[in-house]
C-alpha positions in Angstrom: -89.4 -194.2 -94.3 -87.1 -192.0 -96.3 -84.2 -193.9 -97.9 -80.6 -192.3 -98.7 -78.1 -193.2 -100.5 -74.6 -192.3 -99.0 -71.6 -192.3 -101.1 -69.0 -193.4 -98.1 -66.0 -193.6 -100.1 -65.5 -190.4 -101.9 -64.7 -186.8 -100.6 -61.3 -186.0 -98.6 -62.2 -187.6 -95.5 -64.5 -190.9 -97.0 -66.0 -193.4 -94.6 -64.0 -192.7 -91.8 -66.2 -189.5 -91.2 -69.3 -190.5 -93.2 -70.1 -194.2 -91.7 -70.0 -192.0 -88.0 -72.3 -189.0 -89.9 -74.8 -192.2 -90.9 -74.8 -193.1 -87.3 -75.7 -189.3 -86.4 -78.0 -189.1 -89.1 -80.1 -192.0 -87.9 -79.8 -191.1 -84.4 -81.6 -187.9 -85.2 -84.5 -188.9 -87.4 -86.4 -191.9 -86.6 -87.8 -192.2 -90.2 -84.4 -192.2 -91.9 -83.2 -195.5 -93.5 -79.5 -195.3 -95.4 -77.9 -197.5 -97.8 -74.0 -196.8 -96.9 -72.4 -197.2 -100.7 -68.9 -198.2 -100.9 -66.2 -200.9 -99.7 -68.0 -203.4 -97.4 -64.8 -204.6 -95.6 -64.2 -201.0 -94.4 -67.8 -199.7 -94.0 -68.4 -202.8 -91.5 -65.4 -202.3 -89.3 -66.3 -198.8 -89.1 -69.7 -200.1 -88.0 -68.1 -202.5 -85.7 -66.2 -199.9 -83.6 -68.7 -197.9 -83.3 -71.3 -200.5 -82.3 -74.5 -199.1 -83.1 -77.9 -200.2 -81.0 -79.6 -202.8 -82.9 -82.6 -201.0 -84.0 -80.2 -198.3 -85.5 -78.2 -200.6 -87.6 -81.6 -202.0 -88.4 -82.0 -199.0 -90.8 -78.6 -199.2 -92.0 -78.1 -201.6 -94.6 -74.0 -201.6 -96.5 -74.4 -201.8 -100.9 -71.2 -202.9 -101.8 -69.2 -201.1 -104.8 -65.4 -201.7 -105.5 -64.2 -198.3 -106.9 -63.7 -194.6 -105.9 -64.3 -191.4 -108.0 -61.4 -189.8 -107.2 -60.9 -185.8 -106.7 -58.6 -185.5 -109.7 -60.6 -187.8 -111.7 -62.4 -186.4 -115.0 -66.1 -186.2 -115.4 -66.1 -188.2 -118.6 -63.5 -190.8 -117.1 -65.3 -191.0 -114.0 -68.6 -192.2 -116.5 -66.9 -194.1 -118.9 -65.0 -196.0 -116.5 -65.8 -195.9 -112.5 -69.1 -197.8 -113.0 -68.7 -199.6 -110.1 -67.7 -196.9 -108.3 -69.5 -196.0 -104.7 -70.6 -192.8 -106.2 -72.2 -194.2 -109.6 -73.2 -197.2 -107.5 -75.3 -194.8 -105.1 -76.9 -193.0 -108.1 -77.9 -195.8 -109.8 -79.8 -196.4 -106.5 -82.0 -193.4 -106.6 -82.7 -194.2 -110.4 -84.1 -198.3 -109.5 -86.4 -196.1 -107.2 -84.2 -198.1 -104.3 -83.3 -194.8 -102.5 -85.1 -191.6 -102.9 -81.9 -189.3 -102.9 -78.1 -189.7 -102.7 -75.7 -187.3 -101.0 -72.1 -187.4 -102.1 -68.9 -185.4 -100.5 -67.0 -186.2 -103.8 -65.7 -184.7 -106.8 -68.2 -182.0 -107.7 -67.7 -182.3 -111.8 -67.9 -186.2 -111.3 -71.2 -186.0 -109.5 -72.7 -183.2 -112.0 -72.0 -185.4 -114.6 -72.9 -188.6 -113.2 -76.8 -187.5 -111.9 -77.0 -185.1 -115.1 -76.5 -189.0 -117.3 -77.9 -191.0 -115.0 -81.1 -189.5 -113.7 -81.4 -186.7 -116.1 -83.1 -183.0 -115.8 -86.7 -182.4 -115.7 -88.2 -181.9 -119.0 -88.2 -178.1 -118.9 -84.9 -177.4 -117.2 -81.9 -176.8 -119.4 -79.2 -176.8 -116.4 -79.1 -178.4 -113.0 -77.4 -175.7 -110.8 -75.9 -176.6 -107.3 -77.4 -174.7 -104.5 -76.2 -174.1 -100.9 -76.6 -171.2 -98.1 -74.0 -169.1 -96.5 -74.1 -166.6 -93.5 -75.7 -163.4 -93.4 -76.4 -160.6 -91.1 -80.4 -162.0 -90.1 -79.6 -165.8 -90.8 -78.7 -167.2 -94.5 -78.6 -166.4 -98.0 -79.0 -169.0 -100.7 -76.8 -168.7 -103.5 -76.9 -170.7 -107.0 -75.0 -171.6 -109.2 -72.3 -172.8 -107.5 -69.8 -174.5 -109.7 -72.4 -177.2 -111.8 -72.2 -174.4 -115.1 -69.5 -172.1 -115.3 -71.9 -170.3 -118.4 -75.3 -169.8 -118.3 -77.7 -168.4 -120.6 -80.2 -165.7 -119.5 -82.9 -167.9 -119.9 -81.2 -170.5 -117.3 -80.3 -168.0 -115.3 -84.1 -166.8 -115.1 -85.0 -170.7 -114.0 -82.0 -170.6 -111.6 -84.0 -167.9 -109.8 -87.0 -169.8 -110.1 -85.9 -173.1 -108.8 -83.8 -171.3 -106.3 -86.5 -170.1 -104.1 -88.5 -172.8 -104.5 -85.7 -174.5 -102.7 -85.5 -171.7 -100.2 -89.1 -172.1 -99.4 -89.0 -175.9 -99.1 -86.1 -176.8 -97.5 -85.2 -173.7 -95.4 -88.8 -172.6 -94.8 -87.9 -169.0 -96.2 -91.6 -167.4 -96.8 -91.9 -165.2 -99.9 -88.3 -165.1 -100.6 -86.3 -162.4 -101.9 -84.5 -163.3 -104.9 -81.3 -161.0 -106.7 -79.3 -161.5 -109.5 -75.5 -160.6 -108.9 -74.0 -157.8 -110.5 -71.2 -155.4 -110.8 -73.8 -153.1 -109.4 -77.6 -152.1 -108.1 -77.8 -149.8 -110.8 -80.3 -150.6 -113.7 -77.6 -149.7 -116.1 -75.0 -151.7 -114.9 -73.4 -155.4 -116.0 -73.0 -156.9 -119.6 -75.6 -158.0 -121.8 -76.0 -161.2 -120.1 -77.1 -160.1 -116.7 -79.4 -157.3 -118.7 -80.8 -159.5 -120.5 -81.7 -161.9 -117.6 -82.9 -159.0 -115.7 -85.4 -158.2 -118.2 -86.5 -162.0 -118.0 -87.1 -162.1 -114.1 -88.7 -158.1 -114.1 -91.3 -159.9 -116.3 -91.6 -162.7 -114.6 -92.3 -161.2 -111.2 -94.8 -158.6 -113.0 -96.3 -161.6 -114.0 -97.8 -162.3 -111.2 -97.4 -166.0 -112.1 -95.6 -166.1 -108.7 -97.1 -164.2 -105.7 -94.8 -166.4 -103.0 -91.4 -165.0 -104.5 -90.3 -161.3 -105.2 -87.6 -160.3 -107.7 -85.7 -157.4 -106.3 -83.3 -156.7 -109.1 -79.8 -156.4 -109.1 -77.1 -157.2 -106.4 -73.9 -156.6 -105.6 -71.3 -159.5 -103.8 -71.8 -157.4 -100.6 -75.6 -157.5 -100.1 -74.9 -161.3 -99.8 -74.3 -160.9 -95.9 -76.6 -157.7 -95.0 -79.5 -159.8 -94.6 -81.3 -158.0 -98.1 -81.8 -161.2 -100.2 -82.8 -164.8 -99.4 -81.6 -166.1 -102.7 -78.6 -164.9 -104.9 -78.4 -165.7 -108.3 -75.3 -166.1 -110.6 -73.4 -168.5 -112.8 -71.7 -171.3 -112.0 -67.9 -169.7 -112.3 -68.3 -166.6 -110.6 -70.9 -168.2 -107.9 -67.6 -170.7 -107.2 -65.2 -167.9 -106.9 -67.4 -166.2 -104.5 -68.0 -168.9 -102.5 -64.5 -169.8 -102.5 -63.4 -165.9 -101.7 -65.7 -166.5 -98.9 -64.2 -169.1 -97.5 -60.5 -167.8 -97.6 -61.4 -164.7 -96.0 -62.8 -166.4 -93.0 -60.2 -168.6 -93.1 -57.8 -165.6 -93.0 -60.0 -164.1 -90.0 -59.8 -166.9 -87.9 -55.7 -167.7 -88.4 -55.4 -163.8 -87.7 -57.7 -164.0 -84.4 -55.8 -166.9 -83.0 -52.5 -165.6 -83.7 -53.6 -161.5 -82.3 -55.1 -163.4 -79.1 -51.6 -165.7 -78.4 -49.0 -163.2 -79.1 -48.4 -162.3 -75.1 -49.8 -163.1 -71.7 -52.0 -159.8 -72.2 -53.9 -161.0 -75.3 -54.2 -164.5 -73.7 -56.1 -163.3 -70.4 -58.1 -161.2 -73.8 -58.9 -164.3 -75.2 -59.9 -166.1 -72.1 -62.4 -163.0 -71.3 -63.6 -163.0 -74.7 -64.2 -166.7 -74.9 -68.2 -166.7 -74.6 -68.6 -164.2 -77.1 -65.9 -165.7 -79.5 -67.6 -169.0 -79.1 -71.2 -167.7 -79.7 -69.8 -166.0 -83.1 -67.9 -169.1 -84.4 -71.5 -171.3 -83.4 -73.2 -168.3 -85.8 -70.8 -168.9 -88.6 -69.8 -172.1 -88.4 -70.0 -173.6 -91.9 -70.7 -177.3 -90.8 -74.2 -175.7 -90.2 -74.9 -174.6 -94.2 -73.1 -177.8 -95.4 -75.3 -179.5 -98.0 -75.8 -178.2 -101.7 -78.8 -179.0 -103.5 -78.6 -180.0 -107.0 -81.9 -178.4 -108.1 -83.6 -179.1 -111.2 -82.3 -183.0 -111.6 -85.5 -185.6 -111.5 -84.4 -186.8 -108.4 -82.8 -185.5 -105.3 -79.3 -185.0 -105.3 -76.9 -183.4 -102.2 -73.3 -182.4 -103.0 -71.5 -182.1 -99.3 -68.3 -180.2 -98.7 -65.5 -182.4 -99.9 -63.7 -182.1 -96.6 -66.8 -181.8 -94.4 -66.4 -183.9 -91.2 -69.7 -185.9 -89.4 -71.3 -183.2 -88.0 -71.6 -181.2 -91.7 -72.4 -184.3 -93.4 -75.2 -185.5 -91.1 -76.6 -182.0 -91.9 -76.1 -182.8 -95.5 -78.4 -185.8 -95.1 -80.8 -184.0 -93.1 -81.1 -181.4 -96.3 -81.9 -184.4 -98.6 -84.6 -185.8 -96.4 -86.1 -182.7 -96.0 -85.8 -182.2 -100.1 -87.8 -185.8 -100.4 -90.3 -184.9 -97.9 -91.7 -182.0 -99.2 -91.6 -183.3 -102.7 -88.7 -180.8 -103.9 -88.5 -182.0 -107.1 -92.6 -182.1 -108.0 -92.9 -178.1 -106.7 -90.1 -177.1 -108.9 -91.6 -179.1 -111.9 -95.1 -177.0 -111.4 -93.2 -173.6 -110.7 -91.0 -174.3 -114.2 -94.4 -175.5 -116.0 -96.2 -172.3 -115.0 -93.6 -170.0 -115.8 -93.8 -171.5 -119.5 -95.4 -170.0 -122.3 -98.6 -170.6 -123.1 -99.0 -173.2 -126.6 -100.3 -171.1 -129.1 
């Protein structure tokens, strides 16, 4: 059995969407246990409502923890002292070998700091990036970092591309992927010292030939994330946040903009109803409950950061991403990849 540890009580939406997301979860794979971290009093009426079959809530067992990490909290508060808090509680779970990962929909500093003290990075990784996929033209791109390091050096940013498709293998079952580091531009000369520097690093480590299953295909720019040209995109933590938020405004702006266009008159309704199949194929496509689940590469253990307002269905996917992380021993093939990309001892 695989065994997860769910912070209930944190994100925007807490138990009342993630006790019904453990329920999904469990209903799906039949060698999922979960330990359901938070306020036992509400967890169990949750649990009573919904009235799961016995040999479901068999697998479910409630670890009880009397305080919440809140969004507003800070990372050193939320340390110092939330210690009893569901997400520290559900942590220290993975670290007494009781769970094998946690997956948490709350704050995202909170939770970098937390499993960065707690469970600490493998020996040679100097940064834990968060790692999640978005849309693109022939399936999904990968992109990292995400928000866990707003500055990176080039050196991380070279294992940031290393660990990144070793997650995109993995977990997504991307063969020999195709990984870019973000730029102003594809042109060799363009970007600051940082990004040429790192450059340099990953042309070297592909001509290495250290790493047959991935290819480094230089420089990219924010639009080649959706063609479909790259499986993994590589950046810092700041600007891979305001990308990822950009994203999500613009198809947030898309979406108002349709619905208002297709009710502004009897005309654009009978549209709408005539477009419905195709509309509903397209929102299926995109629909971001399907990429919820960001992977916290480079930590000992496995650790899942879900959308902070993602509802069941998103955060039974982001379970499914840490079970699949456990499974095929995540952490271990990253460790080897890092370890063979180091320099030899003299």
């Amino acid at each position: 059995m695989t065994v997860i540890a769910l912070d209930v009580m944190s994100g925007d939406l807490g138990a009342q969407e993630c006790v019904p997301a453990a329920l999904c979860a469990l209903q799906d794979d039949p060698l999922l246990e979960l330990k359901l971290v938070g306020q036992p009093e509400i967890i169990d009426a949750l649990l009573s409502a919904a009235a799961p079959a016995g040999a479901l809530r068999r697998r479910l067992q409630v670890v009880p923890a009397s305080e919440i990490i809140l969004m507003t909290d800070a990372p050193r508060e939320a340390i110092r002292r939330k210690k009893d808090s569901s997400m520290r509680v559900a942590i220290d779970l993975v670290r007494e070998a009781r769970a094998d990962a946690v997956v948490s929909a709350g704050n995202t500093g909170a939770l970098t700091a937390i499993a960065h003290f707690v469970l600490k990075c493998l020996a040679e990784v100097e940064r834990a990036p968060i790692m999640s996929a978005v849309p693109n033209a022939a399936g999904y791109t990968h992109i990292l970092d995400l928000g866990a390091n707003v500055r990176a050096t080039a050196h991380q940013l070279e294992q940031f591309a290393i660990m990144g498709a070793i997650v995109a293998r993995d977990v997504h079952d991307t063969q020999r992927p195709r990984v870019g580091l973000l730029n102003i531009g594809a042109e060799e000369s363009k970007g600051h010292d940082l990004v040429q520097e790192a450059h340099v690093l990953l042309r070297a480590w592909a001509d290495s030939h250290r790493h047959r299953d991935f290819e480094y295909v230089g420089f990219v720019e924010g639009g080649d994330i959706f063609t479909g040209k790259v499986d993994v995109v590589v950046t810092d933590g700041f600007t891979g946040n305001v990308a990822l938020k950009t994203m999500e405004g613009v198809a947030g702006l898309i979406s108002g903009r349709l619905r208002s266009e297709f009710t502004a008159n009897w005309t654009s309704k009978l549209a709408a109803i005539l477009s419905r199949p195709v509309l509903k194929r397209v929102s299926g496509s995109l629909d971001p409950r399907r990429y919820n689940g960001a992977v916290m590469v480079g930590l000992r253990k496995v650790v899942v950061k879900s959308h902070g307002n993602a509802d069941r269905v998103a955060l039974a996917r982001a379970i499914a991403i840490a079970a699949t992380a456990v499974r095929r021993e995540l952490v271990t093939h990253v460790q080897q990849a890092l370890e063979a990309d180091a320099p030899a001892a003299p």
